[in-house]
Each structure stands twice: as C-alpha cells, then as structure tokens.
N, C-alpha and C positions, 0 to 999 in steps of 0.2 A: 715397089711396095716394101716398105720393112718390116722385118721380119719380126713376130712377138720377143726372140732373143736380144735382138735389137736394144729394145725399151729397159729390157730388163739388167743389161750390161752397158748401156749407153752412158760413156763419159763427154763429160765437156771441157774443154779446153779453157784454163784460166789465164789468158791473152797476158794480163797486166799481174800475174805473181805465177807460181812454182805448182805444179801438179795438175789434177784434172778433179773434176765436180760430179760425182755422179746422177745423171737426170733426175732419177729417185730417190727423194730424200724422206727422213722420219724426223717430224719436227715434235718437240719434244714438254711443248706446252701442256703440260699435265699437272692440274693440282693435288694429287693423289699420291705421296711417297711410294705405297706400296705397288700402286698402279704403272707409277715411272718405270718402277723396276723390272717387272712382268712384261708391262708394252715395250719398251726397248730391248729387252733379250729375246722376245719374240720376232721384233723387226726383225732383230740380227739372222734370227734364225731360219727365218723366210728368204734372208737375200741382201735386205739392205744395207749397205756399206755406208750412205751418207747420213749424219746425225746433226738436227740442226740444235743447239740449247743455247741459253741467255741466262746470264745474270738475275734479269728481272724473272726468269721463272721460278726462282729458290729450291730448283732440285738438280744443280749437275753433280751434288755428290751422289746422289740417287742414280744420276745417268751414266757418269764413271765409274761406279759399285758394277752395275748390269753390263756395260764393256769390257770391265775386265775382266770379270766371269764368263762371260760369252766369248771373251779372244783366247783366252786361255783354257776353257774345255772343248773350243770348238778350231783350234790347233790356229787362230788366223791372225796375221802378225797387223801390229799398229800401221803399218804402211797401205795396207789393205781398207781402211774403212778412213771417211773423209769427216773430220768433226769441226764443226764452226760454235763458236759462241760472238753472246753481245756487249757491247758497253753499255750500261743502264747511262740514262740520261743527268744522273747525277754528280756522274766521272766525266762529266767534258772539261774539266779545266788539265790541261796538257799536263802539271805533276801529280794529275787522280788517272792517268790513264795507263801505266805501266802497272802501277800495284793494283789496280780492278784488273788487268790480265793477270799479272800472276798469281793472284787469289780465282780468279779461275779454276789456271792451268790443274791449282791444288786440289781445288774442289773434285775437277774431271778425272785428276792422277793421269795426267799425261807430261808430258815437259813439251811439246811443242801445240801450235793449233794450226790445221791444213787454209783457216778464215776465220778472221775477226772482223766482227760490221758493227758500227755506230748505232744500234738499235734505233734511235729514231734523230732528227736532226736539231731535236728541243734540248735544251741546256737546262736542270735542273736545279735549284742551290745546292752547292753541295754538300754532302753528309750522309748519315749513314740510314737516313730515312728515305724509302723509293719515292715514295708519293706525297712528297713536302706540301703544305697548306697553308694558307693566311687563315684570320679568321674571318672570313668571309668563308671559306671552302674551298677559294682558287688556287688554281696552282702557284706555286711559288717560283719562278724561272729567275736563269742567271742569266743576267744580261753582261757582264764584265766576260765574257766569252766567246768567240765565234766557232763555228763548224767549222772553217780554215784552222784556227787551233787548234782542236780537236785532230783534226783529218793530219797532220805536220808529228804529232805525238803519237799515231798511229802507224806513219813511217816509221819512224826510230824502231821500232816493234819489228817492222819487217828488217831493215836497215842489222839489226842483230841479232837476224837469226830465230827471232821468237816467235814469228808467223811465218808464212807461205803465202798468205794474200790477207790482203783490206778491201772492205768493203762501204756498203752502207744500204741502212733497209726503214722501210715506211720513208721513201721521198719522192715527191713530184721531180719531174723533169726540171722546171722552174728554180729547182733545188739543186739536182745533182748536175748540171748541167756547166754553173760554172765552179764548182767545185772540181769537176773534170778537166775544166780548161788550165784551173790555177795548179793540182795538182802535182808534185814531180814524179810520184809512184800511184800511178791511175787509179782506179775504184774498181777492180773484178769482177766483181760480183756486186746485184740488186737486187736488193728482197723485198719486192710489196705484194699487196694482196693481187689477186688477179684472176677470174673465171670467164665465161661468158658472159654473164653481166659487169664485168667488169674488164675488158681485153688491155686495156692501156697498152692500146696500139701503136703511140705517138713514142709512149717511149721503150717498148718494146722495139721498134727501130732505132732508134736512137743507138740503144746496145747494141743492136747488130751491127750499125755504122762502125761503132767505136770496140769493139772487140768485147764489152761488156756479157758477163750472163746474166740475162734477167731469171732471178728465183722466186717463185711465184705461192705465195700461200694463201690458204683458203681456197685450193682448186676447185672442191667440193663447197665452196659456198659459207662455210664456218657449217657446213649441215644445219644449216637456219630454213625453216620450212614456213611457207613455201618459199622456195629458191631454185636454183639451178640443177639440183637432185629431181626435182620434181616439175620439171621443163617441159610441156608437152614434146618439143622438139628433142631434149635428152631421151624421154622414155619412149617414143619412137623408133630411134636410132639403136637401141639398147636392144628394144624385143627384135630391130630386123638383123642385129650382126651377133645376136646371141653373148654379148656382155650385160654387165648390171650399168645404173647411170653413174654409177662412182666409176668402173671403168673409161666410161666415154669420155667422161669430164678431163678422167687424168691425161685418155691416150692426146686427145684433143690440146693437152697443156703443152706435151709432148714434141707432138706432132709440129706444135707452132714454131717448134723452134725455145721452148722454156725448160729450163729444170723446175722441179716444182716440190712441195714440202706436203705431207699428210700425216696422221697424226690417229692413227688406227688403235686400239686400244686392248683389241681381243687377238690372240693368233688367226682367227678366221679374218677378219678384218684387215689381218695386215696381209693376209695371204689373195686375199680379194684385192687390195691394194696396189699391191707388187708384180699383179698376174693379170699387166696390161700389153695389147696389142691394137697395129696399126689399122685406121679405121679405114674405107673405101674414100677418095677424093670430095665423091658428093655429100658425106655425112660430116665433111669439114667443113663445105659452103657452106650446109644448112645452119649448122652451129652457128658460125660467123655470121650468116643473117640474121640471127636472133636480138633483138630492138629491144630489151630489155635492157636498163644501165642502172645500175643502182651500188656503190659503195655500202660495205658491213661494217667495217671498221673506222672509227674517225681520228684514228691515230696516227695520220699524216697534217691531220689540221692543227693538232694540241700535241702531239707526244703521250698524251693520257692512251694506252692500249683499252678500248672497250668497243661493247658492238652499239650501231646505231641506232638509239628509240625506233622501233617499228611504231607505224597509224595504226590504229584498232579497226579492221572493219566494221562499219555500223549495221 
C-alpha cells in the first residue's frame, strides 16, 4: 500500500528531458486576475510544488506575481517548484516559437521553464489574435505548417538551455504517436483530459511503453454535474474509506500510474485537493468498471478549448 505521504511528495521521472514532475499539480486556468493570485499562493502554501499555466490563459503574470511572493516569504528556492507553460496555437510557425517562449519566461519572471508543451496540435494563422475567424465564424488555421515544424523549433528551446523538457497536450494517440517516432528529442510529458469516464487507456500505455508521463486534467470531471463527482460508484467509495469524491477521483488518477492537474480555488479546496491518499485495490476495480465514457472538452477535434454542448433532459 502507499502511503498518504507518498502522493503527496510523489515525483515522476522526465524519461525524455531534465528533472522530475510532481504527481500533483495546480493547473492554473483561472479567469479571474485577483483569483489567480490568491488560488496559486495558496496552492503553494498547502504543498504544491507543480504549476501548470499557458499562454492562452492570459494570466502568468498573475501567476509569476503569486510565485514570487510565495518563494520569497516562504524561504523556497526556484529549484524547488516545477512550472510548465503552453504554445498557443498561433505560434506554430518555427520563427513564432522562441519569442512566444520568451514572452512567457517574462510574463512568469523566471528565466528558465522545468516544460514547455504545444497546447494543442492545431495551427492557427498567426498573429496576435488567440481565436482568429473568417466571416463565417470558423476558425482560421494555418495550413503552411506542420506539428513536425513546430515540435523541431521546440528542440532548439531545449538544445539551449531554455527548457528542461517538451511536450505536448490535448492529442490523440493517432497524433502523438508518430510524432514520437520522427522525433530526435522525445515528447515527456502528455497532457489531455482524463477521468473515469474518460481513462484513455490506450494511450496511457502507450506512455508507459515509451517512458512518456501522461498528465491528466479535468480529473474531477471539469466539475460538470452530473459527472464523475457524483458517480454512484465515486460516492460509495468516498463514504466507505472516509475521503470526499474529489479525493477518490484524484487518488485513483494517481494510483493509475498519472500525474494529474486540479485547479482549486479556495485554500480549503486546495487543502482538500493536496490531502490525498491510497485507496484499498478493490475500490480501483470498481472505478475502472465504471461504463460510463463520455469526453468534456472538444479540444483535441478543433484546437478551439471549450466544453461539449450537454442534451437537455426532457
């Protein structure tokens, strides 16, 4: 059995770049300036060492304000906490991909990053608009670009010293797979969505074959109700081992062998978050049985980040 300390100090091994990944991360999608601030110095303060932020969320100066202040009254040195950011999708042409890092690095005040990942694997035109449109309303994509470009311009980045690892996040197997094989400096880290209704077991192996960490967000479902928080089978499991279902969900993300991102908002919440331990073998099964399949996000089809239209019960 592992031990609750376990989970809560649990690194992982970046096979294919430089350091380790902490299991628990605080991913940092917040629309809220004031919020970022607050929820991210709290994370810190509960424990969490790994920060996930992106480009497209338009707050890592918010989230680099709250680190610095948090490393520096809380004595802990930048070696100590593990930060990734994204490429928006409009920086995929190979000379948009150094200067969207180091407008980053500035944003975050840091001069190096521990992960850099491809936000998604769609090509945007580029410029300085996230969410470019025709008039129609459609997206606007580049096609004069490939993810191999992209991925080649991401090297160089590690190549000098300016990262520690690459990645890439919201991609099917179908996707990452031969990007892996063409490659020269492997893909670390994977970040897609992933809960019980959603295990993406196929390629959650796949990583394990290949030394890859798969990083899992939306453990808790995006908290879309009803979902995986309110699982007959999660709140079962929750009332017989004395956790809540956001517990179970996570220890379960865990346990699989995932790092995983959450995204807490209150100090209570993150302290509920961070204060997981290992479940009994058969409350794994049960999970894992659970027939339920259903994708929230449809931003492995489009590159567009949003949740999927729910059916209205009638």
């Amino acid at each position: 059995m592992i031990e609750s300390s376990d989970f809560r100090l649990k690194k992982m091994p970046l096979n294919h770049g430089a350091g380790h990944m902490p299991a628990l991360g605080f991913g940092t999608l917040i629309p809220d300036a004031a919020v970022t601030l607050s929820a991210t110095r709290d994370a810190l303060n509960v424990g969490f060492r790994h920060f996930d932020c992106a480009e497209r969320y338009r707050n890592e100066r918010e989230v680099g304000e709250a680190l610095q202040a948090g490393l520096a009254a809380d004595k802990i040195a930048r070696e100590d906490i593990f930060v990734t950011t994204k490429l928006w999708n409009t920086n995929h042409r190979p000379e948009r991909v150094e200067p969207a890092f180091d407008a980053s690095l500035e944003r975050l005040r840091i001069n190096y990053l521990d992960l850099y990942l491809i936000h998604t694997p769609f090509a945007f035109q580029p410029g300085e608009e996230q969410d470019p449109r025709d008039q129609n309303g459609d997206v606007v994509y580049d096609r004069d670009v490939t993810l191999l470009d992209t991925w080649r311009a991401m090297e160089s980045l590690v190549d000098h010293g300016k990262c520690r690892a690459i990645g890439l996040s919201d991609v099917t197997l179908n996707i990452l797979s031969p990007i892996y094989e063409s490659a020269r400096i492997k893909p670390a880290v994977v970040q897609v969505e992933s809960h019980p209704y959603l295990p993406e077991t196929e390629l959650l192996q796949f990583c394990k074959e290949k030394g890859i960490v798969f990083l899992a967000f939306a453990p808790l479902g995006h908290g879309i109700r009803p979902g995986p928080l309110e699982d007959p089978v999660i709140l079962a499991i929750a009332a017989r081992v004395g956790k809540t279902p956001a517990q179970v969900l996570l220890a379960w993300a865990v346990q699989r062998g995932t790092a995983l991102l959450t995204t807490p908002r209150t100090a209570d919440r993150a302290k509920e978050n961070f204060d997981i331990s290992a479940l009994p073998d058969d409350a794994i099964d049960e999970i894992n049985r659970i027939q339920t399949r259903q994708r929230l996000n449809d931003v492995v089809n489009t590159g567009s980040p949003g949740f999927i239209p729910r059916a209205k019960s009638v």
